[in-house]
KEMI-641118 format. One record per residue (C-alpha): residue number from 1; x, y, z. Coordinates in nm, 4 decimals. Each point is the difference from the previous one (the first is absolute). Layout:
# residues N
{nr->NUM, c1->X, c2->Y, c3->Z}
...
END
This chain:
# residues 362
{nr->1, c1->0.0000, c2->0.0000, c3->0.0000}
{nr->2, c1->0.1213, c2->0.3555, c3->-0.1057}
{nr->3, c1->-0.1147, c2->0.3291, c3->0.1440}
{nr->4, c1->-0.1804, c2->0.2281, c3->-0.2104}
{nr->5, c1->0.1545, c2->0.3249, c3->0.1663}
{nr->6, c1->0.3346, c2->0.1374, c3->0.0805}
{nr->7, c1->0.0689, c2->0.2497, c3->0.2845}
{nr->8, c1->-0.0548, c2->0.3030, c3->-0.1628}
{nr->9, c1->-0.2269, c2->-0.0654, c3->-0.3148}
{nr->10, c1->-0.0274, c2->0.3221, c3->-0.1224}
{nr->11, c1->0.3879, c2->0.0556, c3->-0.0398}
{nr->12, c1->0.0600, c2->-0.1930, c3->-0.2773}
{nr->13, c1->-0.1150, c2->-0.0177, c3->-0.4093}
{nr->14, c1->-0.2517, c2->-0.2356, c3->-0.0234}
{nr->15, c1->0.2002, c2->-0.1915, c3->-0.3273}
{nr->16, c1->-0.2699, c2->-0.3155, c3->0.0329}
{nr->17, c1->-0.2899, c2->0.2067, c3->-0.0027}
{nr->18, c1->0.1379, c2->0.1911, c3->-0.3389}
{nr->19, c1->0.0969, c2->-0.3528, c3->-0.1715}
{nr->20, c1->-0.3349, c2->-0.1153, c3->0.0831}
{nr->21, c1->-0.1474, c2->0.2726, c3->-0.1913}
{nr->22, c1->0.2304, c2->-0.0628, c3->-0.2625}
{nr->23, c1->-0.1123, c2->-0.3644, c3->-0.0398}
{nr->24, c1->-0.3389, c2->0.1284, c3->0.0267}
{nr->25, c1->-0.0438, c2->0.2067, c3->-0.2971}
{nr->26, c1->0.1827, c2->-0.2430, c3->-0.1850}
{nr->27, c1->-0.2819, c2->-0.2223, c3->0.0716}
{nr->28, c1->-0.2169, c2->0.1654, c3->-0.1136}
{nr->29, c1->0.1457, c2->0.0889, c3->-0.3577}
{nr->30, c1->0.0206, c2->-0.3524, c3->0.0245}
{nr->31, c1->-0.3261, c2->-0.0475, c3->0.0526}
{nr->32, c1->-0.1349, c2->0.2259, c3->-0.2495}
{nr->33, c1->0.2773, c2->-0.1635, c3->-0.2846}
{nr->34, c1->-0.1514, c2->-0.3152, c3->0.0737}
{nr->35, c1->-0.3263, c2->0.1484, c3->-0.0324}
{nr->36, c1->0.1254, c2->0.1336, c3->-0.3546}
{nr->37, c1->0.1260, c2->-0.3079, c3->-0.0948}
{nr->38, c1->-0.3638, c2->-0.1577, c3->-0.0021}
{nr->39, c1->-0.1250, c2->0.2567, c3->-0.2070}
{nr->40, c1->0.2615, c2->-0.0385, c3->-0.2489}
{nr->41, c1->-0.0960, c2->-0.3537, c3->-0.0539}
{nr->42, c1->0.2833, c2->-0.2546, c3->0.0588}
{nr->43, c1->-0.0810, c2->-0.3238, c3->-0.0479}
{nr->44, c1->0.0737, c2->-0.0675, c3->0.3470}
{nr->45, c1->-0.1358, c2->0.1936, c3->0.2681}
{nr->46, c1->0.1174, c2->0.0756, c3->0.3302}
{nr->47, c1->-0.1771, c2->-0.1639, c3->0.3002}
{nr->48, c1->-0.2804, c2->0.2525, c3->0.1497}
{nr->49, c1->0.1640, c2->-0.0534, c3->0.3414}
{nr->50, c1->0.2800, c2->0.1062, c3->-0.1136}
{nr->51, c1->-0.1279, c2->0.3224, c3->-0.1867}
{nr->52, c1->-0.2153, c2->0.1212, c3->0.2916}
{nr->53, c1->0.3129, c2->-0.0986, c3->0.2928}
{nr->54, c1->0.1633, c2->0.2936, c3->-0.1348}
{nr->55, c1->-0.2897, c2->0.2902, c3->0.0150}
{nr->56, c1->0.0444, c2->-0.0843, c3->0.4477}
{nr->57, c1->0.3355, c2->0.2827, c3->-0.0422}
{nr->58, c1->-0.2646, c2->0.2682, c3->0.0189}
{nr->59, c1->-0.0947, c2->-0.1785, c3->0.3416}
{nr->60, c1->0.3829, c2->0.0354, c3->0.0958}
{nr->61, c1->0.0159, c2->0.3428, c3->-0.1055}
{nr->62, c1->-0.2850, c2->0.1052, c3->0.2352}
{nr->63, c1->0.1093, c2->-0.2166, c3->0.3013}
{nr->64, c1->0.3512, c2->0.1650, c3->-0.0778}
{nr->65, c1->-0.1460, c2->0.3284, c3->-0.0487}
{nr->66, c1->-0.2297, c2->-0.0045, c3->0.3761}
{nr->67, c1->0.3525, c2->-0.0602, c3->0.1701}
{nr->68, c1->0.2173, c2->0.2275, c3->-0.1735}
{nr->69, c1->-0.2718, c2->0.2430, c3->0.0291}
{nr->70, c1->0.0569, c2->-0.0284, c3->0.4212}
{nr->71, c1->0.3799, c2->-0.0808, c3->-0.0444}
{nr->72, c1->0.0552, c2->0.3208, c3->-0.1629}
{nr->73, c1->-0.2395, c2->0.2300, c3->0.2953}
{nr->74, c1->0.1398, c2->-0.2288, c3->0.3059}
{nr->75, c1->0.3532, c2->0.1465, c3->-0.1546}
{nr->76, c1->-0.0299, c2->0.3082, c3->-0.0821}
{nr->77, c1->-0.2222, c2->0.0871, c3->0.3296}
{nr->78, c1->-0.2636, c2->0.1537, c3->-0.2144}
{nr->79, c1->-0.3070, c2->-0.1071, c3->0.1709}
{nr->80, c1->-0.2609, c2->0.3059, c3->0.1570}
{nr->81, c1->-0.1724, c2->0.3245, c3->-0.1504}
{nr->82, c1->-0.1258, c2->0.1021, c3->-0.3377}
{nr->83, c1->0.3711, c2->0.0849, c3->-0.0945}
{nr->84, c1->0.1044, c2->-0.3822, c3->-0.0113}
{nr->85, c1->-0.2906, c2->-0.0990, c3->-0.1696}
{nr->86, c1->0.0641, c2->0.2954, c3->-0.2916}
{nr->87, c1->0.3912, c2->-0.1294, c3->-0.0063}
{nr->88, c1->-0.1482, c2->-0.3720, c3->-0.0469}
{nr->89, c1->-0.2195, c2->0.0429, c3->-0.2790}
{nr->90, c1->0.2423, c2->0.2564, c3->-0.1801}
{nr->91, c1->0.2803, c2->-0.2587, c3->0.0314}
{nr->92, c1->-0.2383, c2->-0.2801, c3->-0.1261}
{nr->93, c1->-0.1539, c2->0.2512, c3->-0.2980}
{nr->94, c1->0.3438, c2->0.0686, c3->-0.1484}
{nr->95, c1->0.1348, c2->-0.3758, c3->0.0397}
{nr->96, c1->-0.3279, c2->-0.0995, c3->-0.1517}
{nr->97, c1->-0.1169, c2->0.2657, c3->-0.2630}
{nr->98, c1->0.2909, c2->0.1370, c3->-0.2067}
{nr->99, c1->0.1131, c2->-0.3611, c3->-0.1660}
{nr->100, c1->-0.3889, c2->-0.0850, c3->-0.0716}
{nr->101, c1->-0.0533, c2->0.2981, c3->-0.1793}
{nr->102, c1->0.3062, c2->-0.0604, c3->-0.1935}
{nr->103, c1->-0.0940, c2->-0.3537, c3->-0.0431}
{nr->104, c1->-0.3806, c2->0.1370, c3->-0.0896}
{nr->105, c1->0.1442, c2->0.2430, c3->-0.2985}
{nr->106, c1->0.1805, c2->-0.3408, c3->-0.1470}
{nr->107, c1->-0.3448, c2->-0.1697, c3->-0.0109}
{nr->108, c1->-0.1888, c2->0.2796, c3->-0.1481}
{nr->109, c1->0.2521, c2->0.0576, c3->-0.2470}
{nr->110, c1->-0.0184, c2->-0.3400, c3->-0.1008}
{nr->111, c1->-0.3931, c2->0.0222, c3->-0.0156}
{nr->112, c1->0.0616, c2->0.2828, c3->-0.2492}
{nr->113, c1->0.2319, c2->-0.2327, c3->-0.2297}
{nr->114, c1->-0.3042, c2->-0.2759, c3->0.0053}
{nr->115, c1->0.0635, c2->-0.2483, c3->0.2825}
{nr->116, c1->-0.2384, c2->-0.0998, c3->0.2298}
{nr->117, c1->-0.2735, c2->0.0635, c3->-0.2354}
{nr->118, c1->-0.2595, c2->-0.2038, c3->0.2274}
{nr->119, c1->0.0407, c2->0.2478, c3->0.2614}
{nr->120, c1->-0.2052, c2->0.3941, c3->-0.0180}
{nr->121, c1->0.0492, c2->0.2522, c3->0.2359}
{nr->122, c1->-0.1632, c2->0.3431, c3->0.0644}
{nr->123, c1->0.1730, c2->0.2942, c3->0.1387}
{nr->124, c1->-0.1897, c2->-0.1481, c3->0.3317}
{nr->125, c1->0.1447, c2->-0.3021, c3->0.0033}
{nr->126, c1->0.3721, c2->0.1593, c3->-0.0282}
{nr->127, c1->-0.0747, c2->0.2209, c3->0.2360}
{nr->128, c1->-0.1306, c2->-0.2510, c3->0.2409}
{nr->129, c1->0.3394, c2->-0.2093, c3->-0.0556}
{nr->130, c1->0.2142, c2->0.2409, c3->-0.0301}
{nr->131, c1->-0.1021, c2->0.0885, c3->0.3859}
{nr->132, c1->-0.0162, c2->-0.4028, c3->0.0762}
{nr->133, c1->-0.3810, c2->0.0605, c3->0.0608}
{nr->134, c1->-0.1391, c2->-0.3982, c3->0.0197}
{nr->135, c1->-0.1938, c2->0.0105, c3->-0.3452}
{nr->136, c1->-0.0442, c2->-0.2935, c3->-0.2078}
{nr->137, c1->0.1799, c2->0.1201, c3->-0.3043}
{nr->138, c1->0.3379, c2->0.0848, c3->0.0566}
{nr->139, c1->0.2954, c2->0.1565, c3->-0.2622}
{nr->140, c1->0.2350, c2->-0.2709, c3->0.1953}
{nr->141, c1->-0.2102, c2->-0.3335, c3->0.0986}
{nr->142, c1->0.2513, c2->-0.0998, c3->0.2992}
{nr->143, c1->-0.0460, c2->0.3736, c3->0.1472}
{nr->144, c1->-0.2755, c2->-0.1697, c3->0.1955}
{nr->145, c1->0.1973, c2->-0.0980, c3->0.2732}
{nr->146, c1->0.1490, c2->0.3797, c3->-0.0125}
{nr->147, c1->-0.3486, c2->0.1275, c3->0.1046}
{nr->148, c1->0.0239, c2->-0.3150, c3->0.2839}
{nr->149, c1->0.3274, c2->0.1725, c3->0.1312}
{nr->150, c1->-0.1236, c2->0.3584, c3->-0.0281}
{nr->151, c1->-0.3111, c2->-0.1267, c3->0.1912}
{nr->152, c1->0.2229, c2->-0.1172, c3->0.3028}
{nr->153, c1->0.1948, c2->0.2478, c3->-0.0296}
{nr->154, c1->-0.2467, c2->0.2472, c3->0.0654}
{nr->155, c1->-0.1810, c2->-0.1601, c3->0.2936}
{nr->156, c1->0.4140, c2->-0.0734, c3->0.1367}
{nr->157, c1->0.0134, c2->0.3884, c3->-0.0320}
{nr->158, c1->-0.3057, c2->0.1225, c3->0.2011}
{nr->159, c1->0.0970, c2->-0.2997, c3->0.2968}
{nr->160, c1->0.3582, c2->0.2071, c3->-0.0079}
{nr->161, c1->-0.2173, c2->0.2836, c3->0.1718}
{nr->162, c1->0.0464, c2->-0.2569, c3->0.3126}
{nr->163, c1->0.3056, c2->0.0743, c3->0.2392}
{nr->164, c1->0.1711, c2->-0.3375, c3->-0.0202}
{nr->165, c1->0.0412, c2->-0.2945, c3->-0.1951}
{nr->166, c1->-0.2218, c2->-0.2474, c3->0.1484}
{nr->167, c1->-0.2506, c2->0.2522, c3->-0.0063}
{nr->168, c1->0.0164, c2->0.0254, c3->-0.3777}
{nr->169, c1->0.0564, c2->-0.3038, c3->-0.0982}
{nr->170, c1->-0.3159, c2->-0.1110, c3->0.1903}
{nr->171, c1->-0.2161, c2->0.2780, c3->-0.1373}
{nr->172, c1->0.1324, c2->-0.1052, c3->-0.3582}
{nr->173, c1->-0.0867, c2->-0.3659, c3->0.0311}
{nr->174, c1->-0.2467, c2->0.0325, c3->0.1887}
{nr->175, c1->-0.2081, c2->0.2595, c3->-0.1941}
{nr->176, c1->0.0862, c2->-0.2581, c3->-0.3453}
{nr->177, c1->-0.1225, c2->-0.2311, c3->0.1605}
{nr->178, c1->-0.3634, c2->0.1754, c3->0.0985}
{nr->179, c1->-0.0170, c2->0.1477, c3->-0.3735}
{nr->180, c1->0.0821, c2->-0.3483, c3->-0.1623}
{nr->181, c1->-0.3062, c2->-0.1644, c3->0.2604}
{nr->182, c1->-0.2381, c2->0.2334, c3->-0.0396}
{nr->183, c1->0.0285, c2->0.0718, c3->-0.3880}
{nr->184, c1->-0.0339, c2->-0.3682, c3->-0.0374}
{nr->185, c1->-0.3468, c2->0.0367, c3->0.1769}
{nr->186, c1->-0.1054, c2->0.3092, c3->-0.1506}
{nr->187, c1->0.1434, c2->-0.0233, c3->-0.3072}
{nr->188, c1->0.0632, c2->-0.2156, c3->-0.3701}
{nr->189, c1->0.2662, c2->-0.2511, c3->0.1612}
{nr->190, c1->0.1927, c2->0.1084, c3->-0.3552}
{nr->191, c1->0.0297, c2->0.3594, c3->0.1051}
{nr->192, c1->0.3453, c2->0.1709, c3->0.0322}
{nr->193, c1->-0.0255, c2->0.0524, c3->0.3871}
{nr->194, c1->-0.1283, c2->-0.3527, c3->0.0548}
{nr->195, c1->0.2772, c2->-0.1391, c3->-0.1111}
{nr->196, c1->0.1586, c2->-0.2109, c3->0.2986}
{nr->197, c1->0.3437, c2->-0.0108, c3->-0.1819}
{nr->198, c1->0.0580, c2->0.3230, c3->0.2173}
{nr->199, c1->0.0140, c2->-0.2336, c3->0.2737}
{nr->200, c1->0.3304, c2->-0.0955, c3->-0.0878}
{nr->201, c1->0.1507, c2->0.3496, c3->0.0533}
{nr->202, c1->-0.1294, c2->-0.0677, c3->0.3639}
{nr->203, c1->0.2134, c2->-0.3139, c3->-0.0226}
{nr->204, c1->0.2789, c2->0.2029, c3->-0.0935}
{nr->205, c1->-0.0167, c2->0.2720, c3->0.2792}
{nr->206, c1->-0.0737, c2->-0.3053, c3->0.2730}
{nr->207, c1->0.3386, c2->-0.1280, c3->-0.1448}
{nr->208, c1->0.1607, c2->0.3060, c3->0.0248}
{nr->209, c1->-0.1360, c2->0.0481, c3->0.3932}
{nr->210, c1->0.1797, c2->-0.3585, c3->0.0695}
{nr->211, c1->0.3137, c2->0.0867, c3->-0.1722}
{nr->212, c1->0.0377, c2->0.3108, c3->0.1381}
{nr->213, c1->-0.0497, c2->-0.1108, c3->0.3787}
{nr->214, c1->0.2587, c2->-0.2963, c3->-0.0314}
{nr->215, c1->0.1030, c2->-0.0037, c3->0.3889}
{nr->216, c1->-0.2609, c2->-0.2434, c3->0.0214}
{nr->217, c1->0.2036, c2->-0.2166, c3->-0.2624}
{nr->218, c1->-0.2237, c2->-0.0988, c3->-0.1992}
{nr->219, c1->0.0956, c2->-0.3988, c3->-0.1477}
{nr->220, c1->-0.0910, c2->-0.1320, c3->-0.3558}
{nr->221, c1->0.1638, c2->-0.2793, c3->-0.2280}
{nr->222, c1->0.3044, c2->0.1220, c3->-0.2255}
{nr->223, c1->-0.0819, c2->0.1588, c3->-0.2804}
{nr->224, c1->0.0232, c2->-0.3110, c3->-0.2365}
{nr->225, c1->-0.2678, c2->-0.1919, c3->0.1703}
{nr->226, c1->-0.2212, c2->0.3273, c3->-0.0124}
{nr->227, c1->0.0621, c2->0.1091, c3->-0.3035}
{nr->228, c1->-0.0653, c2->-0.3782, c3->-0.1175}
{nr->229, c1->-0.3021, c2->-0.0372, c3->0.1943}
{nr->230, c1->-0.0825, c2->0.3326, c3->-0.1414}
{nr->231, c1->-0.0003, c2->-0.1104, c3->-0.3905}
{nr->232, c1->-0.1296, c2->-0.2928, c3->0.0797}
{nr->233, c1->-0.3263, c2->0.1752, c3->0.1540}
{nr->234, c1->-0.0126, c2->0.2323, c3->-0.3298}
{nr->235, c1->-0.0026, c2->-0.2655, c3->-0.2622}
{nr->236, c1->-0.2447, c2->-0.2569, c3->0.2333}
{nr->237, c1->-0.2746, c2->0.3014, c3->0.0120}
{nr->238, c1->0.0529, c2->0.0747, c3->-0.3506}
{nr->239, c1->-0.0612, c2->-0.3668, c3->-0.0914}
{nr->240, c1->-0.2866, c2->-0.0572, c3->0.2876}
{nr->241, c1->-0.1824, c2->0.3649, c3->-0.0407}
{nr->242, c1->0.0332, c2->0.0221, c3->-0.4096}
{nr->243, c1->-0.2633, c2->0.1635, c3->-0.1722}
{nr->244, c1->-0.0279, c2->0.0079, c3->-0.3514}
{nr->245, c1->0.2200, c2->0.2889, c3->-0.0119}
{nr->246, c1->0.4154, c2->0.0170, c3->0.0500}
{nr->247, c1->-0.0697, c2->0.3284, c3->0.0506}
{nr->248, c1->-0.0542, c2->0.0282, c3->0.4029}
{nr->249, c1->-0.1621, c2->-0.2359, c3->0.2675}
{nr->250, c1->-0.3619, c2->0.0614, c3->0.1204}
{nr->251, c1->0.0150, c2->0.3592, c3->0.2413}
{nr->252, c1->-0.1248, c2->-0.1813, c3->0.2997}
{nr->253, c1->0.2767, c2->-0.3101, c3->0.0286}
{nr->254, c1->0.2815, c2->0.2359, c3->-0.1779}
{nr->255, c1->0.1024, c2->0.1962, c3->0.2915}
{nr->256, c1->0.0219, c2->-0.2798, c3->0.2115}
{nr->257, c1->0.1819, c2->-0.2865, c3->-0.1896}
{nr->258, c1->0.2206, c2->0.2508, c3->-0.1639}
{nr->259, c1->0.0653, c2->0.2735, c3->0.2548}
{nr->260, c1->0.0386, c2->-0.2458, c3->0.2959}
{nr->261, c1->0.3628, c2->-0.1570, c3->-0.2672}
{nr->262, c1->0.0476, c2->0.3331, c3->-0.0518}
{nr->263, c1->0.0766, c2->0.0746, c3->0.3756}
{nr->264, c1->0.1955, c2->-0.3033, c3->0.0216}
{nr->265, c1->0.2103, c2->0.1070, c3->-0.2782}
{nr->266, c1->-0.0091, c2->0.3545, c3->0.1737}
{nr->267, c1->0.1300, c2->-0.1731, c3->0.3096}
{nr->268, c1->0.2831, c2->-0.2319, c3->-0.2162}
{nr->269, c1->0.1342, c2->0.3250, c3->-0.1435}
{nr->270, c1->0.0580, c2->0.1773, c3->0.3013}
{nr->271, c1->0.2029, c2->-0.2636, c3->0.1174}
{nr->272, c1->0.2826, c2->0.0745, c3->-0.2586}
{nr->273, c1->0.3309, c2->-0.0189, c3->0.1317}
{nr->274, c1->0.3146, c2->-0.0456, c3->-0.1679}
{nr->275, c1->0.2859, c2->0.1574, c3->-0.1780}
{nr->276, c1->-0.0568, c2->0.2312, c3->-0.2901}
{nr->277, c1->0.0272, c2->-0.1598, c3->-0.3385}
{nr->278, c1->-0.0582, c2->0.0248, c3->-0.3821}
{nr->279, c1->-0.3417, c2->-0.1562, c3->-0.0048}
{nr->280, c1->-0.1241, c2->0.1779, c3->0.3257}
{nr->281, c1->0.1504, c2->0.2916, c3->-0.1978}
{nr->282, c1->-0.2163, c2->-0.1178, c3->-0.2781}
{nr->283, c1->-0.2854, c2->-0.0589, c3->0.1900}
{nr->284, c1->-0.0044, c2->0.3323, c3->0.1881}
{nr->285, c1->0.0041, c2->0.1984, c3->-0.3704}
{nr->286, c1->-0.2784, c2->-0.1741, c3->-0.1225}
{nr->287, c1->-0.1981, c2->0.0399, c3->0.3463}
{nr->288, c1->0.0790, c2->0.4017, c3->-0.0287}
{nr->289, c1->-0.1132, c2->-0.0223, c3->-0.3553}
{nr->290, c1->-0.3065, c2->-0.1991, c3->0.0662}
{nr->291, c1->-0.2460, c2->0.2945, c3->-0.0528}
{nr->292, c1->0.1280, c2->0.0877, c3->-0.3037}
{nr->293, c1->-0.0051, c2->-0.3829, c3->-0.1279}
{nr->294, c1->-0.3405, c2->-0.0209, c3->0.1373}
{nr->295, c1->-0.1256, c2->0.2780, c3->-0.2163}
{nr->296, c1->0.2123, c2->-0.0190, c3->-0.3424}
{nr->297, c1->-0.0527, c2->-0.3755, c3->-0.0275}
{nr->298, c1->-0.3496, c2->0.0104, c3->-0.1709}
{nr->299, c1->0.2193, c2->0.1559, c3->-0.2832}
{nr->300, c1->0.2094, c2->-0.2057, c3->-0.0415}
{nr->301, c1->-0.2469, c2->-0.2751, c3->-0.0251}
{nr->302, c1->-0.1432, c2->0.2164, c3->-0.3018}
{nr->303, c1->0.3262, c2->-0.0067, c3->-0.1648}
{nr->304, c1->-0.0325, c2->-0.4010, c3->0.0742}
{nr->305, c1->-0.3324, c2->-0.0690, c3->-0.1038}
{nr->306, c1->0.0365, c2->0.2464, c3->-0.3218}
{nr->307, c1->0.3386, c2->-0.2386, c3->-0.1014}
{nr->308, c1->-0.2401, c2->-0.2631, c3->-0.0135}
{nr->309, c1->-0.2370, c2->0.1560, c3->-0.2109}
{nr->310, c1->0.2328, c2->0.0723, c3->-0.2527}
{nr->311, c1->0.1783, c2->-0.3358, c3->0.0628}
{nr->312, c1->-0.2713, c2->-0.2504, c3->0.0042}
{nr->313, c1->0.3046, c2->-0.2597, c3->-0.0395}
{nr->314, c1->0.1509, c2->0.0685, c3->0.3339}
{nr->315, c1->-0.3134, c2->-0.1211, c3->0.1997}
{nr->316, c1->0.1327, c2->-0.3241, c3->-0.1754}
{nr->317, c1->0.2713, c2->0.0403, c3->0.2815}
{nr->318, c1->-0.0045, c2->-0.1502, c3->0.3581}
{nr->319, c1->-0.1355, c2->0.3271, c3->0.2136}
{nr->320, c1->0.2476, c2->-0.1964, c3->0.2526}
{nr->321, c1->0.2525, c2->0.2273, c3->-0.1526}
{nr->322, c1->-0.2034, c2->0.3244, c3->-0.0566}
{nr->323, c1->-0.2133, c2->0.0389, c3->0.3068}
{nr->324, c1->0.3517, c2->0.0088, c3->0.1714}
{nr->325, c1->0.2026, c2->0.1827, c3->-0.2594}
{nr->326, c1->-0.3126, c2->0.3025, c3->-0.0001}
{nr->327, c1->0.0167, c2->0.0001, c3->0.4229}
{nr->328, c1->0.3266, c2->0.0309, c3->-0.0021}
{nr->329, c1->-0.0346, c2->0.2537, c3->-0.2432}
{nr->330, c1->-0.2347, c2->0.1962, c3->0.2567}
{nr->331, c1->0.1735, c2->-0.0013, c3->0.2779}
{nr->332, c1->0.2820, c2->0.1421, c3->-0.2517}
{nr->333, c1->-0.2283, c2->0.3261, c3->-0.1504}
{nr->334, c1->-0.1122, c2->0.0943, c3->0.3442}
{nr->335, c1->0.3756, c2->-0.0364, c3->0.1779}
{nr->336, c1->0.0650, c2->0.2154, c3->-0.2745}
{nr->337, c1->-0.2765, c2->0.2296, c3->0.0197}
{nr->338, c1->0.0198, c2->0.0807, c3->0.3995}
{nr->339, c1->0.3577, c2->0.0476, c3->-0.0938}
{nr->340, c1->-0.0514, c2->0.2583, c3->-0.2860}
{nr->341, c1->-0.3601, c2->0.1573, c3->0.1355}
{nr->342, c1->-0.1232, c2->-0.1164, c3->0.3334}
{nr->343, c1->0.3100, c2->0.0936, c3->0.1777}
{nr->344, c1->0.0715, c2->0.3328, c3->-0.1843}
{nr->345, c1->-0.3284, c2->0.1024, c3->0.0928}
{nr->346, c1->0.0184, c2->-0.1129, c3->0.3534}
{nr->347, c1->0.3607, c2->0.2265, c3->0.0144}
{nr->348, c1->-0.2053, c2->0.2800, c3->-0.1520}
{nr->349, c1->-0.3267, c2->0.0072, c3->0.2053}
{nr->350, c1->0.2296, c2->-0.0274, c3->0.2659}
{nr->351, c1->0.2400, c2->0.2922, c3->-0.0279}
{nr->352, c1->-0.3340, c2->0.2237, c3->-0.0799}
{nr->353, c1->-0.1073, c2->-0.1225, c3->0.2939}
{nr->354, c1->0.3028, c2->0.1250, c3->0.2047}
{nr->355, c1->0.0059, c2->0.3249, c3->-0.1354}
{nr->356, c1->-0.3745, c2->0.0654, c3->0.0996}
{nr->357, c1->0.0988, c2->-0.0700, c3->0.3468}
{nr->358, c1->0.3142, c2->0.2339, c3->-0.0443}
{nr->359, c1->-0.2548, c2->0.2620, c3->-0.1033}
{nr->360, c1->-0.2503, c2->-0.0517, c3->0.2707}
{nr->361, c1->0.2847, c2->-0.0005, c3->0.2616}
{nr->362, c1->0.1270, c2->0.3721, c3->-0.0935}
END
C-alpha cells in the first residue's frame, strides 16, 4: 500500500495529474479516429467497446478539472469575498476563451470553403457558442463539455464568496448536487442542468479535499493496480452499458461507471514519483498541450476523412495503421498549436494583465 499524499502537497508540480490529461485527450482523438474510421468504411470495423472506451477522457478531464480547480485556490489562498471569485472566473475566462475563439474562426472558415455542409447556423447559434451558451447546435460539436466546465466554474466562483476552503468546496458540491436532483424532478431528464455528469466535478473537488489534508495518510494500491483496475472498469461498462451508439454511455450510469475510474486514475497519478525522464518529459508536453489537442483534433480528422474521400483505395488499408498514424498526428497539431498560439496568448493576456495592475496601483 502507497500513500496518496506527501507532507506538503501543495509544494510540488503535480507532473501525474498533467500526464493524465495528456493521455486523456489523446483518448479521445482516439476515440473520435475510431469513430471516423467506421464512417469511412473499412472492411473491418473496430469493436464498439472499443470506440466508445475512449469518449470516458472527457470523464477524466472533469474529475481532473474539480481537483485542480481546489488545488489551485487551497495554493494560492484565494478563498473569501467577491474579489476571489472575480480573479477565479477571469483566470478561467482567459485559459478557456481566447484558444476557442481561435479554434471557432478555423471552423467557420472552413464552413465558408464548403465543409460541413450538413451543419446551418444563424448568427444565434454563433453567438450562443461563441459564449459556450448550452445550445444544441454548436460551431465546434465537442464545445459541449466547454459549457459543462463554464457551468462549474461559475457555481465554483460564487461558493469562493465563502471564507475558507471547506466552506466552498461544500457550497460547490453541494449546491450541484441540489440543481442536478431537483432539475431531474422538475425538468426533461435530457436538459443541460440535469445532466448528472456534473457530479463528477464533485468527485474531483472530494479528491482534492483528501489530497490536500494528507496528515491523515490516506492508503490506496500503487498506481499500477489502480490504474489497471481503472481501465478495466472503463472498457467492462462500455461493453455491459452499450447503447447503440459509440458515441457516450446512457447520462444516468455515465457518471458513475466512468467518473468513479476516473478518480482512481486521479488517485494513480498523484502518486507519481520518480526521477525525471524523456517520456515523463514527453508526457508532461502533451498533458500541457492537451487543450489545444482537445480542440484542433476535429480538424485534423477532416483532413483524415477528406483523404479518404479522394482516396477511396486507402480504406482498402488496415485502419490498424491509420487510426494510430491520424492520433498521433493530433496530439502532434495541438503540441504544436499551444506551442505557436495557446501559449503566446497566455504570455500576452498576461503581461496586459500586469500592466493594468501597474496602472491601478499609481
Amino acid at each position: 500500500m502507497v500513500g496518496i499524499v506527501s507532507a506538503d502537497p501543495t509544494s510540488r508540480r503535480l507532473d501525474g495529474v498533467q500526464i493524465l490529461r495528456g493521455a486523456a485527450a489523446t483518448a479521445v482523438a482516439w476515440h473520435h479516429a475510431l469513430e471516423t474510421s467506421k464512417g469511412i468504411g473499412y472492411a473491418v470495423s473496430p469493436p464498439d467497446w472499443l470506440v466508445l472506451s475512449g469518449a470516458a477522457g472527457v470523464d477524466v478531464f472533469f474529475v481532473v478539472s474539480g481537483f485542480i480547480m481546489v488545488y489551485i485556490c487551497a495554493r494560492r489562498g484565494d478563498v473569501g469575498g467577491a474579489g476571489a471569485s472575480a480573479r477565479f472566473l477571469t483566470n478561467r475566462a482567459r485559459r478557456i476563451f481566447p484558444l476557442y475563439w481561435c479554434c471557432c474562426a478555423l471552423f467557420l472558415f472552413a464552413m465558408a470553403l464548403g465543409f460541413f455542409q450538413e451543419k446551418t447556423l444563424n448568427p444565434s447559434d454563433v453567438a450562443a457558442s461563441l459564449a459556450l451558451w448550452p445550445t444544441d447546435l454548436r460551431i465546434i460539436g465537442i464545445s459541449w463539455t466547454l459549457s459543462y466546465e463554464m457551468y462549474f466554474y461559475l457555481i465554483f466562483a460564487v461558493s469562493l464568496l465563502a471564507q475558507d476552503l471547506r466552506g466552498a468546496v461544500l457550497g460547490a458540491g453541494g449546491a450541484m448536487v441540489a440543481i442536478t436532483v431537483l432539475s431531474n424532478l422538475a425538468f426533461d431528464a435530457e436538459s443541460f442542468i440535469a445532466s448528472p455528469i456534473v457530479l463528477e466535478f464533485v468527485m474531483g473537488m472530494a479528491a482534492a479535499m483528501a489530497y490536500l489534508h494528507g496528515r491523515r495518510r490516506w492508503k490506496l494500491p500503487g498506481p499500477a493496480v489502480l490504474t489497471g483496475v481503472a481501465i478495466a472498469a472503463i472498457v467492462g461498462a462500455s461493453i455491459v452499458f452499450f447503447a447503440g451508439t459509440t458515441h457516450s454511455l446512457p447520462g444516468h450510469v455515465r457518471f458513475l461507471v466512468w467518473g468513479i475510474p476516473s478518480v482512481l486514475l486521479l488517485a494513480a497519478a498523484l502518486q507519481m514519483r520518480g526521477e525525471t525522464s524523456s517520456a515523463r518529459r514527453l508526457g508532461v508536453a502533451i498533458g500541457d498541450a492537451s487543450y489545444a489537442i482537445y480542440l484542433f483534433h476535429p480538424l485534423v480528422l477532416i483532413v483524415y476523412a477528406k483523404a479518404f474521400e479522394t482516396l477511396p483505395a486507402l480504406s482498402l488499408m488496415s485502419q490498424w495503421v491509420w487510426v494510430p498514424v491520424v492520433t498521433i498526428g493530433c496530439i502532434g497539431v495541438g503540441c504544436a498549436v499551444h506551442r505557436a498560439i495557446e501559449r503566446p496568448l497566455a504570455k500576452m493576456l498576461s503581461r496586459s494583465r500586469v500592466a493594468r495592475l501597474a496602472v491601478a496601483s499609481t
